[in-house]
C-alpha positions in Angstrom: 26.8 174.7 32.3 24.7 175.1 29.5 26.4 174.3 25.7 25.3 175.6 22.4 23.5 173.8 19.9 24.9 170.7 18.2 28.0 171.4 20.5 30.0 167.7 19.4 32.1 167.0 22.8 35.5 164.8 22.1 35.1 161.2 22.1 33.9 158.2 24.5 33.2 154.1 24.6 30.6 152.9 23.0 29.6 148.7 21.7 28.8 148.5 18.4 27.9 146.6 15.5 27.9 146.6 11.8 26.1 143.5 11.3 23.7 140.9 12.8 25.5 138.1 14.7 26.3 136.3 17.6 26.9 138.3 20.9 30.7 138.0 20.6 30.7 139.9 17.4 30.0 143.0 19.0 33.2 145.3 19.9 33.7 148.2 22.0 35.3 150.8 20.6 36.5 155.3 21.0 33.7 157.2 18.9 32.5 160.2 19.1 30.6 161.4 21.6 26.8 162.1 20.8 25.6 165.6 19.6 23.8 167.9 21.8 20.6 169.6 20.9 18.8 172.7 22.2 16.3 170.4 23.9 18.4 167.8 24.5 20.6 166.2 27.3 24.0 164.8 27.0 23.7 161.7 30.0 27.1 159.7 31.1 25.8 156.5 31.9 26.1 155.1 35.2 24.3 151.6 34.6 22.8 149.8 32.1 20.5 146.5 31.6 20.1 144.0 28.8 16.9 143.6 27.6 15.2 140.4 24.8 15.0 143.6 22.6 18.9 144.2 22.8 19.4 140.2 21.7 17.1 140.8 18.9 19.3 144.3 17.4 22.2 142.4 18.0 21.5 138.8 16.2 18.3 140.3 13.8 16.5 137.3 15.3 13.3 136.5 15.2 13.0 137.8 11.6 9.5 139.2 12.5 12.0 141.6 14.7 13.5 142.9 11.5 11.5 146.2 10.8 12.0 147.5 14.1 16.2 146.9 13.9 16.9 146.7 9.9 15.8 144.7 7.6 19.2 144.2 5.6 21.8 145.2 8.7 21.2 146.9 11.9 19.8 150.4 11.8 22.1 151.9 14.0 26.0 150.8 14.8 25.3 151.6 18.6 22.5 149.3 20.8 21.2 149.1 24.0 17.8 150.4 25.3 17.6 151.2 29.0 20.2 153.2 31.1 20.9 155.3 34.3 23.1 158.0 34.9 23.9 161.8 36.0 23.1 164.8 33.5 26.4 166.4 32.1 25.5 168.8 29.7 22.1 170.6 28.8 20.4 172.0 25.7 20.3 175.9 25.9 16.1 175.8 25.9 16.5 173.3 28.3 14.9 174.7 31.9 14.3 171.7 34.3 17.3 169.8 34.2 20.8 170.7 35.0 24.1 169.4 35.3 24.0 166.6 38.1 20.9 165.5 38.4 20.2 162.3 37.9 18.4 160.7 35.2 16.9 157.2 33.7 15.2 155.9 30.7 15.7 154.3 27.7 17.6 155.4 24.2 15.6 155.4 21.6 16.9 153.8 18.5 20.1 152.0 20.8 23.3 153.4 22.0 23.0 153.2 26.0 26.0 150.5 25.9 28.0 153.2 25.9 29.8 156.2 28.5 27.0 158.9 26.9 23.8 159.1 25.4 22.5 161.8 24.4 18.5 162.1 24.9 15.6 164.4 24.8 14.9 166.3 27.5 11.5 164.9 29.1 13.8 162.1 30.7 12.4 160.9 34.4 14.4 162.2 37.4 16.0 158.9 39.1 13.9 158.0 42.9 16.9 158.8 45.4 15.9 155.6 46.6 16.4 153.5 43.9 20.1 152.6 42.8 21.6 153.4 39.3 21.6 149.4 38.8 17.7 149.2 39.6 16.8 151.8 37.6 18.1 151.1 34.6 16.3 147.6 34.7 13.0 149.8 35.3 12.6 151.1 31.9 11.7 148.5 28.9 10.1 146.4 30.8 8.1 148.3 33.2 6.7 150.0 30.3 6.0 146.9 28.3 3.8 145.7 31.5 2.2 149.5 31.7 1.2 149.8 28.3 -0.2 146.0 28.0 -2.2 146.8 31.2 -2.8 149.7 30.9 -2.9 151.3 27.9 -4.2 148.1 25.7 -5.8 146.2 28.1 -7.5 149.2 29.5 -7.7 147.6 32.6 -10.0 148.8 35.4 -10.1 148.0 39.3 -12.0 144.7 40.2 -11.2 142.8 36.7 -9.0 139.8 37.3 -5.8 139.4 35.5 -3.4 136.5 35.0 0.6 136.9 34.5 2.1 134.0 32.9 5.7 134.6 34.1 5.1 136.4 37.0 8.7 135.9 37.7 10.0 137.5 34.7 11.6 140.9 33.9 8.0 142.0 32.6 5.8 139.6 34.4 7.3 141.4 38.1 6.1 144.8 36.8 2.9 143.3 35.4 1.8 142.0 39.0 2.5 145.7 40.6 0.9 147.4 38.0 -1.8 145.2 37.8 -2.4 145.8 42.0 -1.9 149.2 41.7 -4.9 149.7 38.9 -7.0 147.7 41.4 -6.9 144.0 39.6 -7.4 141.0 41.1 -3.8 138.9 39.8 -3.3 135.2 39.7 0.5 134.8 38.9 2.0 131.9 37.6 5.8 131.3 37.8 7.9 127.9 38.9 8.3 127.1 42.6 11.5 128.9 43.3 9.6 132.3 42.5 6.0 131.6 44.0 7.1 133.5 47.2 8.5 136.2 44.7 5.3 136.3 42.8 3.5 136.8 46.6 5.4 139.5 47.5 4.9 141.6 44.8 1.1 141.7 45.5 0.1 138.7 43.6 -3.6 137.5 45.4 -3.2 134.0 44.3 0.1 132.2 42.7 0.0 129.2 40.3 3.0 126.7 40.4 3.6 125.9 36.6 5.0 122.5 37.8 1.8 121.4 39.7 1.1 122.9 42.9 -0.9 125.9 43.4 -0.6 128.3 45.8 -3.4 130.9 47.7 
């Protein structure tokens, strides 16, 4: 199925907000549906993660946050970064992607707390092995690590790397990523994570509370 241009479909769920605030001020409620553009993909969402970026749209804290989500009130009504979920409609000049295949990534600008989101075409293809639920905590974070690595840290094989937080939502794509670009990594996370930290491909692991690990 292939829809015109700016085709508007009927109406869906979606949270949103008209101001910063606590979490509970947020409110989900029947909009319409996003608008589909010739290069574009209209994406029901199967699953969804919270990221720190989604508490800073939604509370406009830290301040230093502010240009990215609005200086004087949120940018957008709609928030929410990463997502997973099956194509349902494509853009007419849209040629790899077709109704059912399934999709992940992040919404740029917010709106993936929501049944739809509609999203330029050069979305990944979900891994058949990974879940809708994994996936959609791949995105934010496993990019934050990549470019940080990668991208500003130009890292190279052989250098040594540490991750402080090893354990965390970026810190567990940071190790991999690190490994996989060839780096020596020292982890360091609490004692409940250390065998995490290991099995993620960290060489050495550093206890935070005192003990270290080799």
């Amino acid at each position: 199925m292939v829809a015109p241009a700016r085709h508007r479909a009927t109406t869906m769920k979606a949270i949103v907000r008209d101001k910063y605030g606590p979490p509970d001020g947020v409110e989900l409620q029947e909009v319409e549906k996003p608008e589909l553009t010739d290069d574009g993909l209209l994406v029901r969402v199967r699953a969804a993660s919270v990221n720190r970026v989604d508490w800073y749209d939604v509370t406009g804290t830290p301040w230093i946050a502010r240009p990215m989500t609005g200086l004087r009130g949120p940018k957008s009504r709609f928030t929410g970064r990463d997502f997973a979920g099956t194509v349902e409609v494509v853009g007419k000049d849209v040629t790899d992607l077709r109704p059912g295949d399934e999709v992940f990534g992040g919404k740029k600008g917010g709106g993936s707390f929501a049944e739809y989101v509609g999203v330029p075409a050069d979305i990944a293809r979900k891994p058949a092995g990974l879940t809708f639920e994994e996936a959609a905590a791949v995105p934010v974070a496993a990019l934050t690590a990549l470019q940080g690595l990668r991208d500003h840290g130009q890292l190279q094989p052989g250098q040594k790397v540490l991750v402080n937080g090893a354990s965390g939502g970026v810190g567990t794509f940071a190790v991999q990523i690190a490994k996989a670009l060839g780096a020596e990594v020292t982890g360091v996370c609490s004692t409940r994570n250390v065998e995490q930290a290991r099995s993620l491909g960290a060489d050495h692991v550093i206890d935070y509370t005192g003990r270290i690990s080799h």
